[in-house]
Structures are given as C-alpha cells and as structure tokens.
N, C-alpha and C positions, 0 to 999 in steps of 0.2 A: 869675628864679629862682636862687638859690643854688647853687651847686654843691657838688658834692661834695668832703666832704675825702679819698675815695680812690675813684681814678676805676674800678679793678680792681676792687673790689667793689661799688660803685653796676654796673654791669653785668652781674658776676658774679648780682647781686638779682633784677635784669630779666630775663635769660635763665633761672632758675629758675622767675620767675613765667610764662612761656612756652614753661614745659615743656622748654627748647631741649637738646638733648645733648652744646654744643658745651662745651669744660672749659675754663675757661682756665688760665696758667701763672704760677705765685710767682717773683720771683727765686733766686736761688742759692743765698740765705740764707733761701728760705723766705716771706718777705715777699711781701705784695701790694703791686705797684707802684700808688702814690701817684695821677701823673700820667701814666701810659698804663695800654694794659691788651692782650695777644696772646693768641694760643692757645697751649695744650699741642703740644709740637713736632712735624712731620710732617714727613714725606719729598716728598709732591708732596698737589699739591691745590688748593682754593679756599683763602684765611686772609684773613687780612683786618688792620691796623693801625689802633689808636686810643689820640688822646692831648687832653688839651687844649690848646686854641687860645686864650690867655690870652687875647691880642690881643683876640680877636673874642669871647672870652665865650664861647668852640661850642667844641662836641665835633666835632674832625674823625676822618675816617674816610677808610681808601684799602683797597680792593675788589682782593685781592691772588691770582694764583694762583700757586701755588709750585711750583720747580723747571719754569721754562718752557724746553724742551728744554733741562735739565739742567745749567742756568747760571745762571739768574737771577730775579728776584721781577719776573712781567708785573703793571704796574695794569692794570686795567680803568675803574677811574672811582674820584670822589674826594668828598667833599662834606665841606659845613660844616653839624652840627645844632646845634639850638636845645636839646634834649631827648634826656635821655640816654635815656631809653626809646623814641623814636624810631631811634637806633643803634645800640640794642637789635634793634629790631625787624627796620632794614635788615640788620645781620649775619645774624643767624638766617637769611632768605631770601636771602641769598648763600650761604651756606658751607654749610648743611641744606638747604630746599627748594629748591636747585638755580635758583632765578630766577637769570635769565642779567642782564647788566649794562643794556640797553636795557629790558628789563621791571622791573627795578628803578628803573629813573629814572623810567617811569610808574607808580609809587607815592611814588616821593620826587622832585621836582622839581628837588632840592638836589644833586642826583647829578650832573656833569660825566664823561661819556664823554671817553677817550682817542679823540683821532682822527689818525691818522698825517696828513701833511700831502699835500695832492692830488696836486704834482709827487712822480711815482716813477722811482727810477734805473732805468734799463736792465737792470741786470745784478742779479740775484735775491738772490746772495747779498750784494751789497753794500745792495741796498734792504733788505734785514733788518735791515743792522747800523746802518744808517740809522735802523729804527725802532726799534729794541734803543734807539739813544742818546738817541733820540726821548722810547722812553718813561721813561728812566732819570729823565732830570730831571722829567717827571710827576708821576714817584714818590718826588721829593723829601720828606722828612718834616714838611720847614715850609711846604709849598705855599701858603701860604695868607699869607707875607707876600714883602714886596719886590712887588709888581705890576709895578712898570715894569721891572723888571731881568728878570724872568719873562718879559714881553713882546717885550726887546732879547734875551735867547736866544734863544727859537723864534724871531724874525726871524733871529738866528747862524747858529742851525743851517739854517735851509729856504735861507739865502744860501751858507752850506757847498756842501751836499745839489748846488744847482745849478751852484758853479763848477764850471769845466772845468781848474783847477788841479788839486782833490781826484777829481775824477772814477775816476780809476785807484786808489783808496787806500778802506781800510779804516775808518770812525771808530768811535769810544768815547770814552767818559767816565771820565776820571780826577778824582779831587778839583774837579771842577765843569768840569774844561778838556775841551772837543773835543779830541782828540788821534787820530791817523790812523796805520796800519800798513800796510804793504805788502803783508801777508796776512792772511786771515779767521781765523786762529788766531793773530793777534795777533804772528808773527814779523814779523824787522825793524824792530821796535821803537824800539831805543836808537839805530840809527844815523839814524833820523830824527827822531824825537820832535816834532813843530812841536806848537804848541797856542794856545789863542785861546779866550777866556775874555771874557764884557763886563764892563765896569769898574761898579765902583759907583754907586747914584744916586747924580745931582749931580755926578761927574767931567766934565772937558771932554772925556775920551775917550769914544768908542762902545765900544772894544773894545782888549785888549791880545792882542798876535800874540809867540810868542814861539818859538827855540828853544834847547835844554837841550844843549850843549856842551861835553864832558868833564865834566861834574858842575857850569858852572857856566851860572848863569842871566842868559842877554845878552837881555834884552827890550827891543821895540822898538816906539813907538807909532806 
C-alpha cells in the first residue's frame, strides 16, 4: 500500500473517522508535518510519537508518557505498523481509552514492552537511573534500525549496570554515551566525565571507553 504524502494528516483523517478527541499539532509555521505527526502540547500525561519508517515501509510508533517525575519522556512500548489506521487505532487506546501498555500489545502484536533488565542494583535510587538510561535508548527515535548496534548497547549497559567499577556512580545518557556522576542530581560531573559508547557495525572494536580532559578528548580503545 502506498503511503502517504503527509503522514500528519493521513492520521489526523483516521482519528476523526474514530471519533478520537486527541488534536494534533502544525509546526511553527503552521504546517502539517510531512513525515511525523505528535500531539497538541501537554504538561504531563500519555503522548505518544510517530513517524515513518522509510527503511521498513511502517509507520512506527512509541507509547510515550510525559513529564515522568518531572524530567523526562518514559516509553512504554514501541511498534512497527503496516497500516496507518492501525496506529490510528493504537494511539487512540493509549492516550483516550486509558489501555495500559500490556493490554495494548494483546490487540496489537507489534507492540514491544520495555522491560528493564532482571539484574537490579541494590541501591534504589541508582536502580532508577539505571532504568531512566535504560529506557532512554528504548526511546530512541530510529529504534528500528542498526539491530546489532542496539543489541551490543543493552549488552553495554546490563555489563555497566553490574561492574563493581561503576557500582558507587550514577549513569545517564548523553549524545548516545553512558556517562556516570558521582551524584543522583547529576553533580560531579566535569571532574569525572568517563563515557563508553559501542563503536559502529563492522568496527574491530566492541566499544570505545573514553575520558574528557580539560576540553580535550583522549580516547582509548
């Protein structure tokens, strides 16, 4: 099936012919975006992202709740559709009829739960930010390509998560790098900085370890 030439209003169509109340948003200039399509802005809540997935020919979607204690966009689950009316559909019982993310994947199939990873740290508040970084990259906006690079992070991070190097340290995500702070409000920062990033398919590296030294960058493989 063809798609559309503007992905904002092929949905926009769909949510009217299902009655849905959710509105969505023009650019700045007014414009209905082309090739994604969000909601009218909110302070907290369900929202949701969608854009095409050239790649794959699909409309993906990521199942978003906003301002998750007051810092950042939690996924919940992510899928690839075939059918824009289909992501039609899933929106609307997300963000409206209140279906929760596991009762949504038993109507769509396609839907991928976030699942933090088994091993949990000890200490509560560093298991959060564990899963904060966790889910950050989930909620990557191109989730749906690079496979194996996607693969060798979550092995990064769950290999992080249990050295007893970082154990004491804080992590987060910067520009795709694990990066670790001394404290859960992110002090401490600059005088540590280390970070560790996997290198691209097909590199003979696994992973680049690096850190950031008066502004300059001494990496080491």
């Amino acid at each position: 099936m063809a798609k559309p030439q503007n992905l904002s209003l092929a949905l926009k169509k769909e949510l009217d012919r299902l009655k849905s109340p959710l509105k969505l948003s023009t650019t700045i200039y007014g414009d209905w975006p082309e090739k994604y399509a969000f909601r009218k802005s909110i302070k907290a809540g369900k929202d949701f992202r969608l854009v095409l997935a050239d790649a794959h020919n699909a409309y993906a979607v990521q199942f978003l709740f906003i301002n998750y204690k007051g810092e950042y966009d939690y996924c919940y689950g992510r899928a690839l559709f075939n059918r824009v009316e289909d992501a039609a559909i899933a929106i609307d019982y997300w963000v409206f009829k209140n279906v929760n993310i596991s009762g949504l994947q038993s109507k769509f199939k396609e839907i991928e739960i976030f699942e933090p990873f088994n091993y949990c740290h000890k200490d509560a508040e560093k298991e959060e930010q564990w899963i904060r970084a966790q889910n950050r990259f989930f909620n990557r906006g191109d989730f749906w390509l690079y496979p194996e690079w996607s693969l060798r992070y979550n092995e990064m991070l769950l290999a992080a998560k249990q050295a007893k190097e970082f154990e004491n340290l804080y992590p987060f995500m910067s520009m795709w790098w694990l990066r670790f702070s001394h404290g859960k409000n992110l002090n401490g920062l600059w005088p540590l900085d280390l970070y560790i990033v996997p290198t691209s398919p097909g590199n003979e590296y696994g992973f680049i370890v690096g850190f950031l030294i008066k502004g300059e960058d001494d990496n080491y493989k």
